[in-house]
N, C-alpha and C positions, 0 to 999 in steps of 0.2 A: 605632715601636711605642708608645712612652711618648704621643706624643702622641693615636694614635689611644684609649688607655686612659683618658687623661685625659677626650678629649672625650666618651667614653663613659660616664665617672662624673658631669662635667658633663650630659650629656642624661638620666641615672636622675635625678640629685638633681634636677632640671626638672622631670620628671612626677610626681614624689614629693611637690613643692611645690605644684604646681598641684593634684591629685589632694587634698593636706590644704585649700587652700584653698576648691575646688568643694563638698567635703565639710560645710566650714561652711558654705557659704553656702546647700547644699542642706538644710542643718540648722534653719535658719529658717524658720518658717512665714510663709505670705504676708503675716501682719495687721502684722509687723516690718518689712516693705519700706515702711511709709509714709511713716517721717523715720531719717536718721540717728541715730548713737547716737556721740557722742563716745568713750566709751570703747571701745567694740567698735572704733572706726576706729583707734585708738592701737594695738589691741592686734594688730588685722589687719597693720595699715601695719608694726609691729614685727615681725612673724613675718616679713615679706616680705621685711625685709630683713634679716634676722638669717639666712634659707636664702640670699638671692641675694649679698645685699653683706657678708656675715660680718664683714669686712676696710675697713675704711674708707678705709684708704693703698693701696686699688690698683684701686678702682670705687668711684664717685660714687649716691649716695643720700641726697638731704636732703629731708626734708617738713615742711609745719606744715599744720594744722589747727584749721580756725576755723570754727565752727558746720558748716554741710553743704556746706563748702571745703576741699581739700585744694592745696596748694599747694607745687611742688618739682620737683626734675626726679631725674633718674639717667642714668644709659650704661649702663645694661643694658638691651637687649630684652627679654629674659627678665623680669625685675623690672616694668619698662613695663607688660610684657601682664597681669602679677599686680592690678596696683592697679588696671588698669580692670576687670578682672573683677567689681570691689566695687561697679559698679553693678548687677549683677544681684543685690545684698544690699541697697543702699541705692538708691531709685531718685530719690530727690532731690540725689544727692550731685553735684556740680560738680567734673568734675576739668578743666575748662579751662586750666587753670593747672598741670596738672603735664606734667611734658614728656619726652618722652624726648629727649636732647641726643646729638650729635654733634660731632668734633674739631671746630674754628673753621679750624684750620689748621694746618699744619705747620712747624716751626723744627728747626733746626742747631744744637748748642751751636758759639760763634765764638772763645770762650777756650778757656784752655788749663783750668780745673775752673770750672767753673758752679755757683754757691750755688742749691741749693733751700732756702727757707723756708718753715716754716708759716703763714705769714700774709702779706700784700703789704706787707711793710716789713724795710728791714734791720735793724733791733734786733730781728727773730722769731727765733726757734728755726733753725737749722740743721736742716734733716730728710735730708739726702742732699746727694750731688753727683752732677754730669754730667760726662764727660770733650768735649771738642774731638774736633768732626766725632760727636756721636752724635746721634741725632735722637730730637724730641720733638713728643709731640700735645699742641695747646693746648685748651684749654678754655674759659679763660673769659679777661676783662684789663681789670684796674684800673688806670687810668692806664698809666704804664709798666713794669706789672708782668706777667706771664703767668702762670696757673694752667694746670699742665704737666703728663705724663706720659712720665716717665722709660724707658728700653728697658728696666728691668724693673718696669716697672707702678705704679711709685711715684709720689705724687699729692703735687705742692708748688706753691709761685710761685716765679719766678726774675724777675730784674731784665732791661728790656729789653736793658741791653747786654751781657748776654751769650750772648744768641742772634741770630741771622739765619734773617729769614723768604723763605724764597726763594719765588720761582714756579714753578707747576708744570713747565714743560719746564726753568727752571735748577735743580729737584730730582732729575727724570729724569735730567738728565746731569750732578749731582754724584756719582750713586746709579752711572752707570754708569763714570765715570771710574776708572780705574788709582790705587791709592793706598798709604799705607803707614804703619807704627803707628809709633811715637816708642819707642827702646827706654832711653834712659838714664834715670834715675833723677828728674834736672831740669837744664832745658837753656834753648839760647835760639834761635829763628831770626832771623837779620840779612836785610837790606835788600839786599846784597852780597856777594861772596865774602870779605870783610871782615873777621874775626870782631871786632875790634876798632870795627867801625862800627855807626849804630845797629839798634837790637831793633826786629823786627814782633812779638815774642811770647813771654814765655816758654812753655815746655813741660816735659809732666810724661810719663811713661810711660803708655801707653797710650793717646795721644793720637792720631787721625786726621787726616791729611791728602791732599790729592791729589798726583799724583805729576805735574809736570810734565815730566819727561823725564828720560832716565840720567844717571849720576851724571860731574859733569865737575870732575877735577882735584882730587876726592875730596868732590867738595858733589853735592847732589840738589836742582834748584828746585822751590819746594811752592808751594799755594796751600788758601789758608783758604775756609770756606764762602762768605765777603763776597767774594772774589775778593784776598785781599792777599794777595802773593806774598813769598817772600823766600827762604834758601836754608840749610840743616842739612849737618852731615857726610855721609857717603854711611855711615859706619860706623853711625849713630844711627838709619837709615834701614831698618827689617825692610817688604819687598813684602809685600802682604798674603796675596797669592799661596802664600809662605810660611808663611807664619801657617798660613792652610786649609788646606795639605797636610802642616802639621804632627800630624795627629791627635789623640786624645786622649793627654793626658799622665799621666805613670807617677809615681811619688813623687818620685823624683830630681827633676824637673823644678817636681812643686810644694812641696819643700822647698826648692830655689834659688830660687824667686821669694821664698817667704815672709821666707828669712831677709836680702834684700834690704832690705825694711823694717825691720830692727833699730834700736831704737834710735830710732824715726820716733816723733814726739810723738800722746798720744792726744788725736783730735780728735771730740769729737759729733756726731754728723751726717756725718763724714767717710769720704768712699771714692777718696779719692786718695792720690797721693805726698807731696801737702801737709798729710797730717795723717789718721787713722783711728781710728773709733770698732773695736768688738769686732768686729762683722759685716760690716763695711765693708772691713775689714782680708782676711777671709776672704773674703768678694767679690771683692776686688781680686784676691787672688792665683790665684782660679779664673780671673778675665777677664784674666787676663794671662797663662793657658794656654790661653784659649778657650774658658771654659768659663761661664755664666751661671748664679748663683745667686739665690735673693728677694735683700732690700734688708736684714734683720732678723733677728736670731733664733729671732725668736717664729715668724719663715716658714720661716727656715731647716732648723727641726726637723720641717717638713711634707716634706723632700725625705730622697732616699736610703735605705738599708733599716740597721735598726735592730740595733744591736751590744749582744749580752746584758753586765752590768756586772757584775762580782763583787769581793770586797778585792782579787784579786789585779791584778783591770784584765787577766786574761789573754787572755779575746777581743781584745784592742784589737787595733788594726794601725797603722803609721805612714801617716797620713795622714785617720784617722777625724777626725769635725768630732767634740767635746764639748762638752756642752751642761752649762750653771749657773742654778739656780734654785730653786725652790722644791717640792716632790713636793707629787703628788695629795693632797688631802683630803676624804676624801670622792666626791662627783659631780666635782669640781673636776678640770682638768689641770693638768699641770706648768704653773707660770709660768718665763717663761724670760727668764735675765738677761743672761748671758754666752755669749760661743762662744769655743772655740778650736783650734787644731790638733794631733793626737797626735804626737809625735815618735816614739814608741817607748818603753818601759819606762818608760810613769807621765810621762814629760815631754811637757809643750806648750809653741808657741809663739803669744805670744796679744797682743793689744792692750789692756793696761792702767795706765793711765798713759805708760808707751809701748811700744813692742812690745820684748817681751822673754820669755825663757823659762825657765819653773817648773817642780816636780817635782808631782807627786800623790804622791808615793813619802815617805811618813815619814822613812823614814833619809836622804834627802839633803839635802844642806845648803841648798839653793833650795827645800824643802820649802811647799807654799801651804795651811797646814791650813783657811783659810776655802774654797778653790776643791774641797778631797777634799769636806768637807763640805757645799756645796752642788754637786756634782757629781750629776746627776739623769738625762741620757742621754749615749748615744753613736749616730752616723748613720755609713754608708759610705756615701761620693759616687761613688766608681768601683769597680765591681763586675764583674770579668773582661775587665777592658780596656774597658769600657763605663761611658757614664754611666747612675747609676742615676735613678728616678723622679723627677724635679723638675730635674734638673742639664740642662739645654741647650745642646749645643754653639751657639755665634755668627755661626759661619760661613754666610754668604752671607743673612745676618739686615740688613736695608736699615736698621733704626734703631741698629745699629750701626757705619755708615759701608761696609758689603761690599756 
């Protein structure tokens, strides 16, 4: 249902855009179709993408224009179909040059967490991770860098070595092969039954790999996207099988994952075991029940249905996400800085500086009076044993490794 709603708001907001843009363009009289108008195109080319690509970290839209050239591409059809409409407003205009783009290809993360950066160099910014065994759509590649998109729509470069670009039928039958998630915190698979002999890898939770057969003598031999084999506990070893017939998970379950991370260093950009920013943190601990959230904050407050706030925090319930930042002013929305998790009576547990847990509650002595203070909303992610609007279960999702 969530997602037929979704595609539903996506096809109004489509006709709604197209319908303001026909509207200008019908709004000009003939004797203005003779030359472009540089600022009308800025301003068009703006609107276009301010309805289509609002978001910049999870669809592609770049333009320039130069005299009566426009020059850029996108991944949106939708956004595509809008800028060529602008020559029935400019009929000199040249859009040879802007493109609608398509993935180049598809890649495997081949480690155990994948750096995405903002830029094709490793002194960039940290903008996300990827876990081992999820898959990713390439885009674009500077030397040996990829410009990538993440299983939840996040837009970065990663370094070539830490993906594997397979071939179409070794995709098909990586995609269909039997596998199984990495359950311990951080680990290592050996070469041998060995544990003392060498490492093919460390690993982190949440990790995919394939299952090469039942577990012998207390090991499971695995294999990585590139084909390298080596061999894990059989106890470290959850069938994925399991996983998907685990259903949606209840509080218990996503208060145990969360408070596994205790105490785990805050990392920028980070949505692994090896380090977590604020969202990253609560990402993690949903996709380690199964459950998919944005990449962000700022997205994160677009999903789940929305918990009234009063001094007492009495609506809350243990397990609401809360949100930190700045309230509306004006036309303005919430900016949004921080997320974290309700515990119950005013307490969360959050990723700051490192994961640990605070009160909202004045009288107690973990008291966070910067976090009551910029306290601005509250979301419910699970709503009568369902996820609510934005939350996606993972299960049998092929860029997740099922």
């Amino acid at each position: 249902m969530i997602i037929s709603e979704n595609s539903s708001l996506n096809s109004a907001k489509s006709i709604l855009a197209l319908a303001g843009i026909c509207c200008f363009i019908l709004s000009c009289n003939s004797s203005d179709n003779s030359s472009t108008s540089g600022d009308s195109l800025t301003v068009l080319m703006d609107s276009i993408k301010q309805i289509y690509v609002p978001d910049r970290r999870v669809e592609i839209f770049d333009f320039e224009i130069q005299s009566n050239r426009i020059t850029g591409r996108t991944s949106l059809s939708e956004a595509y179909e809008s800028v060529k409409m602008l020559q029935n407003r400019f009929k000199d205009l040249n859009l040879d040059s802007f493109h609608l783009i398509h993935p180049l290809d598809i890649a495997l993360v081949n480690v155990s967490v994948g750096n995405i950066r903002s830029d094709p160099r490793h002194s960039a910014e940290l903008s996300t991770q990827v876990l081992l065994g999820h898959q990713l759509k390439i885009w674009d590649r500077r030397s040996n860098w990829y410009y990538v998109q993440t299983p939840d729509d996040y837009l970065g470069w990663i370094d070539g070595g830490g993906i594997f670009i397979p071939s179409e039928s070794d995709l098909t039958l990586y995609q269909e092969s039997e596998k199984i998630m990495y359950q311990p915190d951080f680990g290592f698979c050996f070469e041998t039954f060995d544990f003392n002999g060498p490492v093919v890898s460390d690993l982190v939770a949440g990790n995919i790999l394939i299952n090469l057969g039942s577990p012998q003598g207390g090991y499971v031999e695995v294999q990585f996207p590139d084909g390298r084999r080596g061999y894990i506990r059989a106890s470290e070893a959850r069938p994925l099988e399991q996983f998907i017939q685990a259903g949606i998970p209840d509080w218990q379950d996503i208060k145990t994952t969360a408070f596994k991370f205790m105490g785990r260093p805050y990392l920028w950009g980070g949505t692994s075991g090896k380090g977590v920013d604020c969202s990253g943190f609560t990402k993690m601990v949903y996709y380690l029940n199964g459950l998919e959230l944005p990449r962000d904050a700022s997205q994160q407050i677009r999903c789940g249905v929305d918990v009234p706030l009063d001094d007492e925090l009495s609506a809350l319930e243990p397990g609401d996400l809360l949100f930190f930042g700045y309230k509306p002013e004006g036309s303005t929305t919430h900016r949004i800085t921080h997320v974290g998790i309700h515990l119950g009576n005013g307490r969360m547990i959050h990723s700051s500086q490192r994961v640990q847990v605070e009160s909202l509650q004045p009288d107690d002595p973990d008291f966070s009076r910067n976090r009551r203070e910029t306290l601005v909303a509250a979301k419910r992610m699970i709503v009568d044993g369902s996820p609510a609007q934005g939350v996606n279960p993972i299960i049998h999702d092929p860029v997740y490794g099922f």
